[in-house]
N, C-alpha and C positions, 0 to 999 in steps of 0.2 A: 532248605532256605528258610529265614525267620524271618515274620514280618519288623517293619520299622517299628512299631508299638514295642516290640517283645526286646530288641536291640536298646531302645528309648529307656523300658524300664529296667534293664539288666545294667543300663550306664547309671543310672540315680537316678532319672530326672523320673518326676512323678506324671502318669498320664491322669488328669480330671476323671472324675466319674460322671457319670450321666448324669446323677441328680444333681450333682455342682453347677453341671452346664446349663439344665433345666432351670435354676433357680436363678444364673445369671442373665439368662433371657429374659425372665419374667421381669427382673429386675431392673435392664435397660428398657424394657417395652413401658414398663411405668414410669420412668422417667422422660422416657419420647414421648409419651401422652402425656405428660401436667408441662412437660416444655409447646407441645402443640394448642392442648387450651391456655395456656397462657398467652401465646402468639395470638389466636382468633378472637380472644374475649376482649386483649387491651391493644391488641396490634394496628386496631384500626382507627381506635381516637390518636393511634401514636405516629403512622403515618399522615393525620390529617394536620401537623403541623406547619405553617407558612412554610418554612425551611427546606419541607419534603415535597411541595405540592407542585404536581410540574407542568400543571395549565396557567397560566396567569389570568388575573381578573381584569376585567374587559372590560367592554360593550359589547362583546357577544353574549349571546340568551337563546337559549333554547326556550321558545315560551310553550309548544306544545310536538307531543306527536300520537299521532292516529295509524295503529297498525292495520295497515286495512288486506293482509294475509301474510303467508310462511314469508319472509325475507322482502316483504315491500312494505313501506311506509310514506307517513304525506310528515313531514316538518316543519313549525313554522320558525325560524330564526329571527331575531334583531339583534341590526348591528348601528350604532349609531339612533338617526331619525328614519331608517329604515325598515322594512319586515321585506323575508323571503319564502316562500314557500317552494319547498326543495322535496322531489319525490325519491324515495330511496329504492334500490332493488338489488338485487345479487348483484345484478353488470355493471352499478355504480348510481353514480347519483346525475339528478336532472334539475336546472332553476324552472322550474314550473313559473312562475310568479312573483312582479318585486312591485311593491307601494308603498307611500312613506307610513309609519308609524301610526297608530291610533292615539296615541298619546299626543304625537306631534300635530297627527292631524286636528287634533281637539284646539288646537290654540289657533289655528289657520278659521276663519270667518267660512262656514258653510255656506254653499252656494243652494238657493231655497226653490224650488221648483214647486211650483203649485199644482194641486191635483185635478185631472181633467174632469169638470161638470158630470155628472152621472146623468 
Protein backbone atom coordinates (compact mmCIF):
# COMPACT_ATOMS: atom_id res chain seq x y z
CA UNK A 1 0.00 0.00 0.00
CA UNK A 2 1.36 3.78 -0.90
CA UNK A 3 1.05 6.45 0.97
CA UNK A 4 -1.31 9.54 -0.41
CA UNK A 5 1.98 11.71 -0.90
CA UNK A 6 3.63 9.03 -3.19
CA UNK A 7 0.08 8.59 -5.27
CA UNK A 8 -0.12 12.70 -5.15
CA UNK A 9 3.34 12.89 -6.74
CA UNK A 10 3.10 10.02 -9.29
CA UNK A 11 -0.33 11.91 -10.48
CA UNK A 12 1.74 15.48 -11.37
CA UNK A 13 0.79 17.41 -8.69
CA UNK A 14 3.89 18.78 -6.83
CA UNK A 15 3.96 18.20 -3.01
CA UNK A 16 5.75 21.76 -1.27
CA UNK A 17 8.99 21.11 0.32
CA UNK A 18 9.70 22.06 3.82
CA UNK A 19 11.65 24.95 3.27
CA UNK A 20 8.85 26.52 0.98
CA UNK A 21 6.46 25.85 3.89
CA UNK A 22 8.83 27.29 6.34
CA UNK A 23 9.31 30.47 4.49
CA UNK A 24 5.67 30.78 3.95
CA UNK A 25 5.00 30.92 7.50
CA UNK A 26 7.50 33.28 8.40
CA UNK A 27 5.99 35.27 5.79
CA UNK A 28 2.37 35.29 6.86
CA UNK A 29 3.61 35.68 10.68
CA UNK A 30 5.11 38.99 9.43
CA UNK A 31 2.29 40.24 7.98
CA UNK A 32 -0.07 39.34 11.12
CA UNK A 33 2.35 41.31 13.07
CA UNK A 34 2.78 44.86 11.01
CA UNK A 35 -1.30 44.22 10.58
CA UNK A 36 -1.52 43.89 14.48
CA UNK A 37 0.81 46.92 15.24
CA UNK A 38 -0.83 48.76 13.08
CA UNK A 39 -4.38 47.92 14.73
CA UNK A 40 -2.71 48.97 18.47
CA UNK A 41 -0.75 51.98 17.46
CA UNK A 42 -3.71 53.90 15.31
CA UNK A 43 -6.65 51.75 16.34
CA UNK A 44 -7.36 53.52 19.16
CA UNK A 45 -7.50 57.29 18.11
CA UNK A 46 -9.66 55.48 15.36
CA UNK A 47 -12.19 53.95 17.49
CA UNK A 48 -12.36 57.19 19.66
CA UNK A 49 -14.43 58.77 16.85
CA UNK A 50 -17.99 60.39 17.86
CA UNK A 51 -19.54 57.77 15.38
CA UNK A 52 -17.97 54.84 17.23
CA UNK A 53 -18.27 55.97 20.87
CA UNK A 54 -21.04 54.05 22.59
CA UNK A 55 -21.41 56.03 26.00
CA UNK A 56 -23.10 59.25 25.41
CA UNK A 57 -22.13 62.36 26.96
CA UNK A 58 -24.09 63.36 29.88
CA UNK A 59 -24.24 64.69 33.26
CA UNK A 60 -22.77 61.72 34.32
CA UNK A 61 -19.02 62.04 35.93
CA UNK A 62 -17.23 59.85 37.49
CA UNK A 63 -15.31 62.54 39.63
CA UNK A 64 -13.18 60.16 41.78
CA UNK A 65 -12.41 56.42 42.97
CA UNK A 66 -10.45 55.07 45.80
CA UNK A 67 -9.56 51.51 45.70
CA UNK A 68 -9.52 50.62 49.05
CA UNK A 69 -8.72 46.52 48.30
CA UNK A 70 -8.67 43.40 45.64
CA UNK A 71 -12.41 44.08 44.00
CA UNK A 72 -13.76 46.90 46.48
CA UNK A 73 -13.94 50.35 45.91
CA UNK A 74 -15.53 53.80 47.21
CA UNK A 75 -16.99 56.09 43.92
CA UNK A 76 -17.94 59.41 43.78
CA UNK A 77 -20.35 60.15 40.84
CA UNK A 78 -22.48 63.35 39.62
CA UNK A 79 -25.24 63.37 38.04
CA UNK A 80 -26.95 66.62 37.31
CA UNK A 81 -26.69 69.05 40.84
CA UNK A 82 -26.13 65.98 42.58
CA UNK A 83 -23.05 63.68 43.93
CA UNK A 84 -23.22 59.93 45.05
CA UNK A 85 -21.05 57.90 46.65
CA UNK A 86 -21.34 54.37 45.57
CA UNK A 87 -19.26 51.47 47.27
CA UNK A 88 -18.23 48.80 44.79
CA UNK A 89 -17.51 44.88 45.57
CA UNK A 90 -17.57 41.61 43.93
CA UNK A 91 -21.49 41.10 45.04
CA UNK A 92 -22.38 44.49 43.37
CA UNK A 93 -22.81 47.81 44.12
CA UNK A 94 -24.18 49.90 47.31
CA UNK A 95 -25.55 53.93 47.26
CA UNK A 96 -23.65 54.61 50.37
CA UNK A 97 -24.30 58.38 50.07
CA UNK A 98 -26.16 61.17 48.04
CA UNK A 99 -25.65 65.32 48.62
CA UNK A 100 -26.18 68.07 46.28
CA UNK A 101 -23.02 69.00 44.32
CA UNK A 102 -20.22 71.22 45.75
CA UNK A 103 -20.38 73.21 42.88
CA UNK A 104 -24.10 73.64 43.39
CA UNK A 105 -23.68 73.98 46.78
CA UNK A 106 -21.34 76.99 46.36
CA UNK A 107 -24.14 79.23 44.85
CA UNK A 108 -26.64 78.15 47.74
CA UNK A 109 -25.95 81.03 50.94
CA UNK A 110 -24.01 79.02 53.70
CA UNK A 111 -25.52 78.53 56.84
CA UNK A 112 -22.72 80.26 59.55
CA UNK A 113 -22.54 78.62 62.83
CA UNK A 114 -20.36 80.36 65.23
CA UNK A 115 -17.69 78.73 67.08
CA UNK A 116 -18.25 77.71 70.83
CA UNK A 117 -16.09 80.39 73.26
CA UNK A 118 -13.02 78.37 74.45
Amino acid sequence: MTSPLVLLSSQGAQVPSMGWLVVKTLILLVVLGGLMYIVFRFGGSWMRLPLLRKAPSGDLVLRSTLPLEPGRALHLVSLGDREYLIGSSDKGLVLLSERQRLEAAATVEPEVQEAPPL
